[in-house]
Backbone as a ProteinNet text record, in pm:
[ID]
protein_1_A
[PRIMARY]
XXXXXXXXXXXXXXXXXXXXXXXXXXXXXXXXXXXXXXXXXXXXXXXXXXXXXXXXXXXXXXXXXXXXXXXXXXXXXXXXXXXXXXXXXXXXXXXXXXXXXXXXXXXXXXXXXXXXXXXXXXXXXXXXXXXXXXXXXXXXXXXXXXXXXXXXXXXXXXXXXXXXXXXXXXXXXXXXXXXXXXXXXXXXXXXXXXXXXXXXXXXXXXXXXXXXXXXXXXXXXXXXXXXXXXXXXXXXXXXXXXXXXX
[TERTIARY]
10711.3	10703.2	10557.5	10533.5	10385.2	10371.1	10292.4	10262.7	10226.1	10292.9	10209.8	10085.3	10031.3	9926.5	9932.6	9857.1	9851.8	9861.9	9926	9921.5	9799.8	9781.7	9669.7	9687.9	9590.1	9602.6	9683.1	9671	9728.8	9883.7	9969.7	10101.1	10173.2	10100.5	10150.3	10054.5	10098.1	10020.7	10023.7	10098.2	10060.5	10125.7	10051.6	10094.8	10223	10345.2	10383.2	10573.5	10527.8	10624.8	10745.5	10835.5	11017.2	11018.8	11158.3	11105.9	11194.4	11126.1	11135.7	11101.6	11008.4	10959.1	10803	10781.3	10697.6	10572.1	10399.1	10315	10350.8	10369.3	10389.6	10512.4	10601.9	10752	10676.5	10589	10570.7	10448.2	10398	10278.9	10348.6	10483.2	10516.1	10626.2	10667.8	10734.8	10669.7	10528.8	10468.5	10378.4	10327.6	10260.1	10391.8	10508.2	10567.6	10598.9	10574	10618.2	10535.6	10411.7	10274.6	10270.7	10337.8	10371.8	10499.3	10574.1	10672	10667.2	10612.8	10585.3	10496	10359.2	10270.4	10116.2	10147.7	10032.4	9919.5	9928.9	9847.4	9882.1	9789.4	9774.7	9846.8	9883.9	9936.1	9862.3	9888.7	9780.6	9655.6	9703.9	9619.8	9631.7	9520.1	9488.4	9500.9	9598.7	9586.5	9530.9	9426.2	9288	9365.1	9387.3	9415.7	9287.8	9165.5	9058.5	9058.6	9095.5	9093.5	9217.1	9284.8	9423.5	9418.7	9335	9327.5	9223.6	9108.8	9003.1	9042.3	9184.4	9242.5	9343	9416.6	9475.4	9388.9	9278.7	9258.6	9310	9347.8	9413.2	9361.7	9407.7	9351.8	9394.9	9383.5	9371.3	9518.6	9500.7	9666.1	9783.9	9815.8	9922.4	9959.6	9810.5	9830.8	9853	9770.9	9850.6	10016	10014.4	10168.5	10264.7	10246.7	10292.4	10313.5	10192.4	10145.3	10232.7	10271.6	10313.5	10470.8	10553.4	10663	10708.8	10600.9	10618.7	10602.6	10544	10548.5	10672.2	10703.1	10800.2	10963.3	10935.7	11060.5	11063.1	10938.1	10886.8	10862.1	10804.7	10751.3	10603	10556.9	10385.4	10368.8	10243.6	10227.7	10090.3	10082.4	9969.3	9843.7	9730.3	9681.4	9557.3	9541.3	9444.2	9314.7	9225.1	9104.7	9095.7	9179	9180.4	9282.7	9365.3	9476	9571.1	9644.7	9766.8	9802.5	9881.6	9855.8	10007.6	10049.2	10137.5	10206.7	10313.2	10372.2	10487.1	10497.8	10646.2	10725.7	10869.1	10992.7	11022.4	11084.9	11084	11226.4	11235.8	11392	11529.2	11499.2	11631.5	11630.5	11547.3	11555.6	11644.4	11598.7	11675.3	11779.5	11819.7	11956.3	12056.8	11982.7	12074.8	12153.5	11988.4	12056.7	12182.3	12119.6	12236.7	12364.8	12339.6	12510.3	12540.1	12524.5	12567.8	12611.3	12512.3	12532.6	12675.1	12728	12817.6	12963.7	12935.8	13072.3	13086.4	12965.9	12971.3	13059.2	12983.8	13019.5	13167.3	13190.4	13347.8	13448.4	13444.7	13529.4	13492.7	13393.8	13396.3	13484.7	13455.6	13514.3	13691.8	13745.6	13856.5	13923.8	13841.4	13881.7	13904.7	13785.9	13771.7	13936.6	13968.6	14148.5	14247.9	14217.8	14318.7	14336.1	14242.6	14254.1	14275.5	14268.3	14317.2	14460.7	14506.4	14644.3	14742.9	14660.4	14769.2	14706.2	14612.9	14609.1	14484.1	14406	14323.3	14197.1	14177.8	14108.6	14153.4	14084.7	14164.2	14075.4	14058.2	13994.5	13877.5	13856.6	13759.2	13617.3	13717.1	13578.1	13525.2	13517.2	13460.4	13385.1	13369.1	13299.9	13112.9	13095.9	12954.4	12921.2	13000	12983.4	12931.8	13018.5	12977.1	12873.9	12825.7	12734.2	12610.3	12607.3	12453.4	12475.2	12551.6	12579.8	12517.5	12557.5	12538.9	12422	12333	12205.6	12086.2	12156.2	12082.5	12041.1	12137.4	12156.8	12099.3	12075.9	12041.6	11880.1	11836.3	11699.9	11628.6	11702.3	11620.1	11503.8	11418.6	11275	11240	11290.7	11181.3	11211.7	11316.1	11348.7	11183	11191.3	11055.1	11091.9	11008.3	11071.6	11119.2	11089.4	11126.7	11294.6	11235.5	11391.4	11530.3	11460.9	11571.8	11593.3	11552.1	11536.6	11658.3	11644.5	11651.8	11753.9	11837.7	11985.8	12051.9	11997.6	12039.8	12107.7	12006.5	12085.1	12186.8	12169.5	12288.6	12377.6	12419.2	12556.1	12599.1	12567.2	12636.4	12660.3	12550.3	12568.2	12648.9	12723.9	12786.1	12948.3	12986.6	13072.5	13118.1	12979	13033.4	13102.7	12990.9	13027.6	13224.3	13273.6	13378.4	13465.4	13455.1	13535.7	13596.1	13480.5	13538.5	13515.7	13468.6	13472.7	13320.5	13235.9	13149.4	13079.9	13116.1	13051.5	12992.3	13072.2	13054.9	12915.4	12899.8	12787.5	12677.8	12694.1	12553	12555.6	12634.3	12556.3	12519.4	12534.5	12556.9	12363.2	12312.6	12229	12097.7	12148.9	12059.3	12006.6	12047.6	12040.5	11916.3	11885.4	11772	11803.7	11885	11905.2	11808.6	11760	11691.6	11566.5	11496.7	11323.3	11325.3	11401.4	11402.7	11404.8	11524.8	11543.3	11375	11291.4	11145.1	11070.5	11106	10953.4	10943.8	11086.6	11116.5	11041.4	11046.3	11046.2	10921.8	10793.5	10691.7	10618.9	10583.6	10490.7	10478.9	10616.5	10677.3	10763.5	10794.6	10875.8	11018.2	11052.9	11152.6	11305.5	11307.5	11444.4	11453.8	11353.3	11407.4	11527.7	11479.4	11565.7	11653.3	11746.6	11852.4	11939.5	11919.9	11935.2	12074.1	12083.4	12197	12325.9	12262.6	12406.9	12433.9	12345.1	12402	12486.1	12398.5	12486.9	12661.8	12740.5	12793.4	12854.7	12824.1	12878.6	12899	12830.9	12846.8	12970.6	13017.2	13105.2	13233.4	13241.9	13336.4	13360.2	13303.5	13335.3	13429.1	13350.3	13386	13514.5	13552.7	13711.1	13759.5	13732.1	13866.7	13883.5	13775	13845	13949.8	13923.9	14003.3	14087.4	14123.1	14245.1	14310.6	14252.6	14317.8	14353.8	14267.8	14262.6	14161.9	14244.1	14153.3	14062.9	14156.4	14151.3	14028	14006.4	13893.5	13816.6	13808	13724.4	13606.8	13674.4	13648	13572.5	13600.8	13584.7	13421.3	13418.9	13353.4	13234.4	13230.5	13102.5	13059.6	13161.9	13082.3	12990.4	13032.6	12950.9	12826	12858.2	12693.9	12622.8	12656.4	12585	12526.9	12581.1	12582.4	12454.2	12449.6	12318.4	12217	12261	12130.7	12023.2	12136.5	12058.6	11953.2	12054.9	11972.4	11838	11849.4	11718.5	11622.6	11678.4	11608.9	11482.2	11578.1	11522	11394.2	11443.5	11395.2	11225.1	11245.7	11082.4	11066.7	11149.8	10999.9	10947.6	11012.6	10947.3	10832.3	10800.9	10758.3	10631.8	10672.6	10517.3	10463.8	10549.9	10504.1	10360.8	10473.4	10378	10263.1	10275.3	10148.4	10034.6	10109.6	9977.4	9960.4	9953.1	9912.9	9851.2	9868.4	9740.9	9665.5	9650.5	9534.4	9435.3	9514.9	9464.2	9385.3
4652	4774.8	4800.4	4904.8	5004.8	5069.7	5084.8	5172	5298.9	5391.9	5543.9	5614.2	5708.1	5729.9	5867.8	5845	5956.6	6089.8	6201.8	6317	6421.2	6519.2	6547.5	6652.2	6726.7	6868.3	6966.7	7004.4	7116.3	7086.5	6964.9	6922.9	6986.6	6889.1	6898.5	7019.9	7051.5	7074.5	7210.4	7297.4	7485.6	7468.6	7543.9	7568.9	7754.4	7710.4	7795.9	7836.9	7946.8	7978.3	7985.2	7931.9	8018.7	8128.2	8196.5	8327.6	8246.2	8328.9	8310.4	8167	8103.4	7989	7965.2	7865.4	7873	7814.9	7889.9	7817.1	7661.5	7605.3	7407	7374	7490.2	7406.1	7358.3	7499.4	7506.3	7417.1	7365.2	7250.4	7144.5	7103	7000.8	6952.4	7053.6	7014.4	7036.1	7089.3	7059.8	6931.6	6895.3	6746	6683	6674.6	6560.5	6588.7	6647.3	6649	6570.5	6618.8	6543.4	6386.2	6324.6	6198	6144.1	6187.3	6174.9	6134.4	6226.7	6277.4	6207	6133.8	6117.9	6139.3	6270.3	6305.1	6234.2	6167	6035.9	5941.8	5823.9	5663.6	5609.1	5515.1	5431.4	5377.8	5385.6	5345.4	5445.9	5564.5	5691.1	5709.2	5733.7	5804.3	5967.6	6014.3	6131.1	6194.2	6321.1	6355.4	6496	6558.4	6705.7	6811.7	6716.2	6836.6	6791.7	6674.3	6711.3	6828.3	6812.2	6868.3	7018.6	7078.2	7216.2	7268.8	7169.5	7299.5	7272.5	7207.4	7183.6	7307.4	7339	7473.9	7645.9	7594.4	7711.1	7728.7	7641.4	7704.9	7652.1	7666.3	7600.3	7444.7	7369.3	7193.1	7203.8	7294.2	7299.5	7282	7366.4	7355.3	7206.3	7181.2	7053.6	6959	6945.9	6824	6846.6	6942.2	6966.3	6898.6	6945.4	6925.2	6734.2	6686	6587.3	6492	6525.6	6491.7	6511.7	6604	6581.5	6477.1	6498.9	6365.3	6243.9	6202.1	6113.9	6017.6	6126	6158.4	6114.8	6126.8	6129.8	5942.6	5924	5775	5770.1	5886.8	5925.5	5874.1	5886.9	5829.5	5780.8	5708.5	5623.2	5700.2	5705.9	5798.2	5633.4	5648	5527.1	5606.5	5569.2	5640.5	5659.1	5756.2	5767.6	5739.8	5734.4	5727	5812.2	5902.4	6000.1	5971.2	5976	5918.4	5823.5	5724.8	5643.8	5656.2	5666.6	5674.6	5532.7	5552.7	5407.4	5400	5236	5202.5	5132.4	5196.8	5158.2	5029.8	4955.8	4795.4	4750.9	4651.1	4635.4	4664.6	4625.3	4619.9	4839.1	4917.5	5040.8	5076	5017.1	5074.7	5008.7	4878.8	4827.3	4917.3	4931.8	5024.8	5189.9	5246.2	5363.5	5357.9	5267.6	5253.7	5241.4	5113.9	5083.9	5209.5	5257.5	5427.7	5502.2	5502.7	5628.8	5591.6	5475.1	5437.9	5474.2	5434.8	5459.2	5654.9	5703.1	5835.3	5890.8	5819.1	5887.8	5862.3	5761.9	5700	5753.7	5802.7	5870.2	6018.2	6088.9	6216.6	6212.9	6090.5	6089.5	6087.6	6035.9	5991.4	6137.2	6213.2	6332	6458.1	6458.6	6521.9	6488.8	6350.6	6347.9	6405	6384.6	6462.2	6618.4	6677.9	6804.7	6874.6	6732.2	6829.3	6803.1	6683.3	6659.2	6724.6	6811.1	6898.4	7001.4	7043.2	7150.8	7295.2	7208.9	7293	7276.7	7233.2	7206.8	7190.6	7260.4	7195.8	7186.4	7137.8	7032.4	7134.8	7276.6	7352.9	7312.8	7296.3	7283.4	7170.8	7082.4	6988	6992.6	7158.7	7132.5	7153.6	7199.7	7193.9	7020.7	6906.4	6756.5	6771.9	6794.6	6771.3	6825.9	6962.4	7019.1	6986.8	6919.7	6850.8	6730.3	6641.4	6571.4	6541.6	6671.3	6687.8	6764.3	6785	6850.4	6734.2	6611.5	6518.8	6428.3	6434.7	6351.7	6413.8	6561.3	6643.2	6650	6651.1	6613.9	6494.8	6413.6	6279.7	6219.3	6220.3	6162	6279.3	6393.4	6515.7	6476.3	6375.4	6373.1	6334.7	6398.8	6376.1	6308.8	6224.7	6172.7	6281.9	6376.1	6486.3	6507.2	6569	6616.5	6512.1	6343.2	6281.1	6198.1	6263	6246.6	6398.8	6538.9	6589.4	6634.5	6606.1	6603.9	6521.3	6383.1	6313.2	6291	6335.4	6415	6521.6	6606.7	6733.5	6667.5	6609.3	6521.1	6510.7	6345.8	6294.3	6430.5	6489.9	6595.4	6670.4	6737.5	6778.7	6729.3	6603.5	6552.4	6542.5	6522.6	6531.5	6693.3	6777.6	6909.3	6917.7	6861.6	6944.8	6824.8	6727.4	6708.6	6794.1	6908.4	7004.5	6959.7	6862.9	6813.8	6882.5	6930.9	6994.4	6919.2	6814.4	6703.2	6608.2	6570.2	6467.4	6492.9	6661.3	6727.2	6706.3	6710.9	6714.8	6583.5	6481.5	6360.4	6326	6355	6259.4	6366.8	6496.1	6576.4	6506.1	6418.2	6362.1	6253.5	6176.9	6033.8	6060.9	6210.8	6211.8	6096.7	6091.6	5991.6	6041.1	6166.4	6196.8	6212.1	6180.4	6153.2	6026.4	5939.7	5790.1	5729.6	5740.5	5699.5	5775.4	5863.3	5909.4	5830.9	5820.5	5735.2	5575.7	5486.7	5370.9	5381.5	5485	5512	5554.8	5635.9	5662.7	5613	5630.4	5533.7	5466.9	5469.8	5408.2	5467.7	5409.4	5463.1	5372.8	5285.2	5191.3	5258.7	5388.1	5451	5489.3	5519.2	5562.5	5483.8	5305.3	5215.4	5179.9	5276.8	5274.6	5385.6	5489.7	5573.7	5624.1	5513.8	5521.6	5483.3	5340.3	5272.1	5409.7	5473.8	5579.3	5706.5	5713.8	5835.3	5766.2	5633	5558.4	5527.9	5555.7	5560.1	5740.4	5761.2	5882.5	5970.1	5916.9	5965.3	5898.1	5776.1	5701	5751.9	5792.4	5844.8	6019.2	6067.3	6232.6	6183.2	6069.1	6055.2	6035.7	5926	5882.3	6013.5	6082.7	6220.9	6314.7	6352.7	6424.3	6395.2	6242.1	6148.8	6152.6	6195.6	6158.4	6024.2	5926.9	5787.7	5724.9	5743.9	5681.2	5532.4	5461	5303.3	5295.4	5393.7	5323	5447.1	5532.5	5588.2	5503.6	5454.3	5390.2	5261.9	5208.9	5098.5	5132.6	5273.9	5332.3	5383.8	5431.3	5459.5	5332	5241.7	5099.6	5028.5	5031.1	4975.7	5051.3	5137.3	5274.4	5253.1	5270.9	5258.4	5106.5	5063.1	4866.9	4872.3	4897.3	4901.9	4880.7	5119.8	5159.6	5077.8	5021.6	4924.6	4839.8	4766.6	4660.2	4762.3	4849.4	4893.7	4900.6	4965	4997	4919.7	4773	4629.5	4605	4610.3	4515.6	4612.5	4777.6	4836.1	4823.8	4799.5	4780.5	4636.9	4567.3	4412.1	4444.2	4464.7	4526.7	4569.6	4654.9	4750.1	4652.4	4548.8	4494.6	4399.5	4355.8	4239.4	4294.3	4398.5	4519.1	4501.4	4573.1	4562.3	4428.9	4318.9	4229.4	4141.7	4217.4	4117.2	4181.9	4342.4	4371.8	4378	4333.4	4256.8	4174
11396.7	11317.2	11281.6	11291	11277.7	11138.1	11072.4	10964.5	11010.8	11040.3	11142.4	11060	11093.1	11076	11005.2	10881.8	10778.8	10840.8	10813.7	10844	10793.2	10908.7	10918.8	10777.8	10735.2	10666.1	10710.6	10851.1	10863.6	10921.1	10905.4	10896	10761.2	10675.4	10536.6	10416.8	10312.5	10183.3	10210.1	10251.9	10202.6	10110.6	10042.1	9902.8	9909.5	9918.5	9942.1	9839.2	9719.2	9630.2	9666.5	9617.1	9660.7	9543.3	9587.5	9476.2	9343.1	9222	9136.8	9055.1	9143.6	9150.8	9078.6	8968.4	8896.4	8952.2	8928.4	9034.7	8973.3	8886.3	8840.3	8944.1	8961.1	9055.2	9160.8	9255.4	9343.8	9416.8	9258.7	9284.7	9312.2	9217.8	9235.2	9343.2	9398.8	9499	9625.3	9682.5	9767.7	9726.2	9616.5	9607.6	9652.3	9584.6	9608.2	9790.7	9850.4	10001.8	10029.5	10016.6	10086	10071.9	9960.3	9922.3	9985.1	10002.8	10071.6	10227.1	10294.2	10414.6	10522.7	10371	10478.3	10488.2	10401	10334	10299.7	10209.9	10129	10187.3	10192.3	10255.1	10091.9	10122.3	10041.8	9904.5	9800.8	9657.1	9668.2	9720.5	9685.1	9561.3	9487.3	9389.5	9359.9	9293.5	9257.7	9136.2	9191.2	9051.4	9052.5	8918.9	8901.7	8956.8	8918.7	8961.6	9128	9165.9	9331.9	9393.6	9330.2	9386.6	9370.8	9238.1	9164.2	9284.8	9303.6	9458.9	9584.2	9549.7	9742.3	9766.3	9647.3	9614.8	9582.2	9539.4	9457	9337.6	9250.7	9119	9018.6	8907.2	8813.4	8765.7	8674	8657.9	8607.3	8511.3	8386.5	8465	8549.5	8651.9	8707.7	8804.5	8821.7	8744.1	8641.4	8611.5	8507.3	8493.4	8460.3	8578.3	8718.9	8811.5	8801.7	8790.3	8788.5	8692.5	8607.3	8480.6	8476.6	8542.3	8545	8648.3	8776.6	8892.1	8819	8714.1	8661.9	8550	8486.9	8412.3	8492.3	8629	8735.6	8815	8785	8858.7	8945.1	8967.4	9116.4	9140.5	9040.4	9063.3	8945.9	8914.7	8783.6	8725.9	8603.9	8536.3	8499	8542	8503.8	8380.3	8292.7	8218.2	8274.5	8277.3	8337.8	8471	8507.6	8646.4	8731.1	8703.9	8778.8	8756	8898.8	8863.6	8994.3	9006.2	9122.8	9206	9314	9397.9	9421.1	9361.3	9330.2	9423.8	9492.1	9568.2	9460.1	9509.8	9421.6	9471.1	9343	9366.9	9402.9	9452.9	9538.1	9414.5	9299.8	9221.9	9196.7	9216.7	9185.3	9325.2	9440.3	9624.1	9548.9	9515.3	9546.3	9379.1	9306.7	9237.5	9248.1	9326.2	9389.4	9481.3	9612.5	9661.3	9621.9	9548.2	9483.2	9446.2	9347	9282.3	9428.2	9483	9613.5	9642.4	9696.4	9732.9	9692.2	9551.7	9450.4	9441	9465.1	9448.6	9606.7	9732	9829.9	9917.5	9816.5	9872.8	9760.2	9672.6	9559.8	9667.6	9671.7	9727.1	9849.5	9932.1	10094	10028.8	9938.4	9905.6	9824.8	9802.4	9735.1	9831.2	9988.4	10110.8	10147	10159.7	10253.9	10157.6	10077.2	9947.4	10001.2	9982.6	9978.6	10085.7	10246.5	10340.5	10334.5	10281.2	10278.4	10229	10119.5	10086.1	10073	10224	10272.1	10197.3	10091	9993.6	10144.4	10203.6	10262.4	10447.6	10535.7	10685.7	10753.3	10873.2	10992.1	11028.8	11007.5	11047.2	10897.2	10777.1	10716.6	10746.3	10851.6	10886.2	10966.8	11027.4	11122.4	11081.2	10967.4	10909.4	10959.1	10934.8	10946.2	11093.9	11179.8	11292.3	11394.9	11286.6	11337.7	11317.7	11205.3	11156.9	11254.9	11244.3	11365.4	11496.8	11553.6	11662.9	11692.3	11574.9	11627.7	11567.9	11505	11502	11607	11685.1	11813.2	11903.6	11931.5	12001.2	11999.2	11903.7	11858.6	11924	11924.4	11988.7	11964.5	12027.6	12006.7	11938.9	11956.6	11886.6	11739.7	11702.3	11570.7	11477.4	11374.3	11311.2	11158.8	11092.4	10968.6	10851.2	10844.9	10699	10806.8	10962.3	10948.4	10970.3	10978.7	10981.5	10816.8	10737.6	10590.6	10556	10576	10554.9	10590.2	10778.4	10787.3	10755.2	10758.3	10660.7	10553.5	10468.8	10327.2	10334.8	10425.1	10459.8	10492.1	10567.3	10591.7	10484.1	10426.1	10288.3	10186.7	10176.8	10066.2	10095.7	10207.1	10253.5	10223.9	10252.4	10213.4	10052.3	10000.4	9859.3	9788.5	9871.1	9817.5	9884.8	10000.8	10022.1	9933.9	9887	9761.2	9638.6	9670.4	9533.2	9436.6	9345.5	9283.1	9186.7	9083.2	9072.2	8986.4	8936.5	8840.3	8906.5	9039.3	9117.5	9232.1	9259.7	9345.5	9244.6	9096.6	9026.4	9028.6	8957.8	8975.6	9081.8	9198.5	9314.1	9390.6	9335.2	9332.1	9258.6	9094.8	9017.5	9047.5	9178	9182.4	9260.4	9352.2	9432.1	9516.9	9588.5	9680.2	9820.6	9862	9984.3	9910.1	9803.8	9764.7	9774.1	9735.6	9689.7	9855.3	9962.8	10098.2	10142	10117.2	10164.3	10140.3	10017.7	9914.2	9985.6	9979.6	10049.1	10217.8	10304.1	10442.1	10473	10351.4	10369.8	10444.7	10553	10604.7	10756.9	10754.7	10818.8	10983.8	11054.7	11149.6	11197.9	11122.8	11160.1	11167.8	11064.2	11122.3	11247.3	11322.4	11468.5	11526.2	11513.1	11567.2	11513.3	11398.7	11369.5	11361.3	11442.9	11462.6	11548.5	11678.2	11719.7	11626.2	11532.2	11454.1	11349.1	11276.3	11184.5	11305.4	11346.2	11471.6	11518	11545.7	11517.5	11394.7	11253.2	11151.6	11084.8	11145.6	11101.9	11172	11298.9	11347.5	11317.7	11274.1	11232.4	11117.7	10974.5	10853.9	10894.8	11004.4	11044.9	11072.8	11173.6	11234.8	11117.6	11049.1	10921.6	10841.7	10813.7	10770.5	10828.6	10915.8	11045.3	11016.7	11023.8	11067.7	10919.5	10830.2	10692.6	10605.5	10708.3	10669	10551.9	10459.6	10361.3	10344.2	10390.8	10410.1	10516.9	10648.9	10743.3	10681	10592.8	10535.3	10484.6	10365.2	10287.3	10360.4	10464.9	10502.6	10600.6	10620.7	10720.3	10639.7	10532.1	10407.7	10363.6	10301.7	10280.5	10370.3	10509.6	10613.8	10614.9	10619.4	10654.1	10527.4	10420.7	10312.8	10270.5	10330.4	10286.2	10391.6	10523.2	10592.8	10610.7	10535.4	10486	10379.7	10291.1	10203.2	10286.2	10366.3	10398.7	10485.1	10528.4	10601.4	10495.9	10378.9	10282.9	10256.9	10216.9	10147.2	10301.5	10387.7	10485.3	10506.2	10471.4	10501.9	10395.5	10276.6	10140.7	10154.6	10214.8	10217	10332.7	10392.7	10521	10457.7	10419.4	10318	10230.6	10128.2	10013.8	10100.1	10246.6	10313.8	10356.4	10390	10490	10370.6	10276.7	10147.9	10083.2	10046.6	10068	10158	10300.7	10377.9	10360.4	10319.5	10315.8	10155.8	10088.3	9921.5	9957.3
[MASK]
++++++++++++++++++++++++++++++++++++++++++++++++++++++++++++++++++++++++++++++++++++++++++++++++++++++++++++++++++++++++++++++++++++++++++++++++++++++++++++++++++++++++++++++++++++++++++++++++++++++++++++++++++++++++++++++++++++++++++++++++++++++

């Protein structure tokens, strides 16, 4: 495994509004891409006055921006010095996960319900198989945001056809597709797991279909149990990377 190579400027960082979108949203959810993504080398330092003449704007914004990323545990504020781009430590991956789990196997268990008695039938499944199948379709062109990003559409997907509207926000709050980025930054080791999720991912689509709760269930634990371990295995990876070079 390789550490890939920082992304250039003109990949990442336009600074670019959604509507009704505040210039601080719009700071902070293009910084946090650039961190995410690739952007920044690892134990980058982030300065509000660097970030304010890389935009054009003014400091206030930024570090507002700056300050809710912080606030989230997204980066660490060091005094007099910015703010520093921090990796999440194994008991934060192995807690998300666990959660993800209990969230996405109650949703998968709520998905057979509702086709069983018909609130739900075999066509709304086909959003599943369409992200699916344009993940696979992708191939090598697959790039890390967009295998971060269908990624997340799948699972999220599943949770939404639970119906369930408590279960879409928590399962929304856990930021489970910043956290699987932040862990993966850097990195390229999902490629080579790519076939086994393509493989689980079609096994969770059948037990739905099929209305089988039991290899449902049996079929999210495996995928998610995994992902963990991929999780654990590139933050150890990184922890080791940055320490030989300490």
């Amino acid at each position: 495994m390789e550490l890939a190579a920082v992304k250039t400027p003109a990949e990442l960082g336009d600074l670019v509004g959604h509507p009704g979108e505040t210039l601080t949203a719009t700071l902070k959810r293009t910084i946090l891409e650039m961190i995410l993504f690739g952007y920044f080398a690892d134990e980058t330092r982030l300065y509000p006055s660097d970030l304010a003449e890389r935009f054009g704007v003014s400091q206030t914004p930024v570090r507002e921006a700056l300050m809710q990323l912080s606030s989230e545990g997204l980066i660490e504020a060091t005094p007099r010095r910015g703010y520093h781009i921090k990796t999440p430590t194994a008991d934060q991956v192995t807690d998300l996960w666990q959660v993800r789990s209990g969230l996405e196997t109650t949703a998968a268990e709520r998905v057979i319900a509702r086709l069983a008695a018909g609130d739900l039938k075999d066509a709304d499944l086909a959003p599943l198989e369409e992200i699916q199948r344009q993940r696979e379709a992708l191939g090598a062109r697959m790039t890390t945001k967009l295998h971060i990003e269908t990624n997340a559409a799948f699972h999220r997907t599943i949770v939404e056809l639970s119906g369930n509207r408590l279960l879409v926000a928590v399962f929304g709050s856990i930021q489970q597709q910043l956290i699987a980025a932040w862990v993966q930054r850097g990195l390229d080791s999902w490629r080579k797991r790519l076939t086994e999720d393509a493989v689980e991912h079609r096994a969770i689509i059948d037990a739905l279909k099929n209305r089988d709760a039991d290899k449902c269930r049996i079929a999210t634990a495996r995928h998610v149990g995994r992902s963990l371990g991929g999780a654990l295995a590139d933050l150890e990876f990184k922890r080791a990377a940055q320490a030989a070079k300490a």
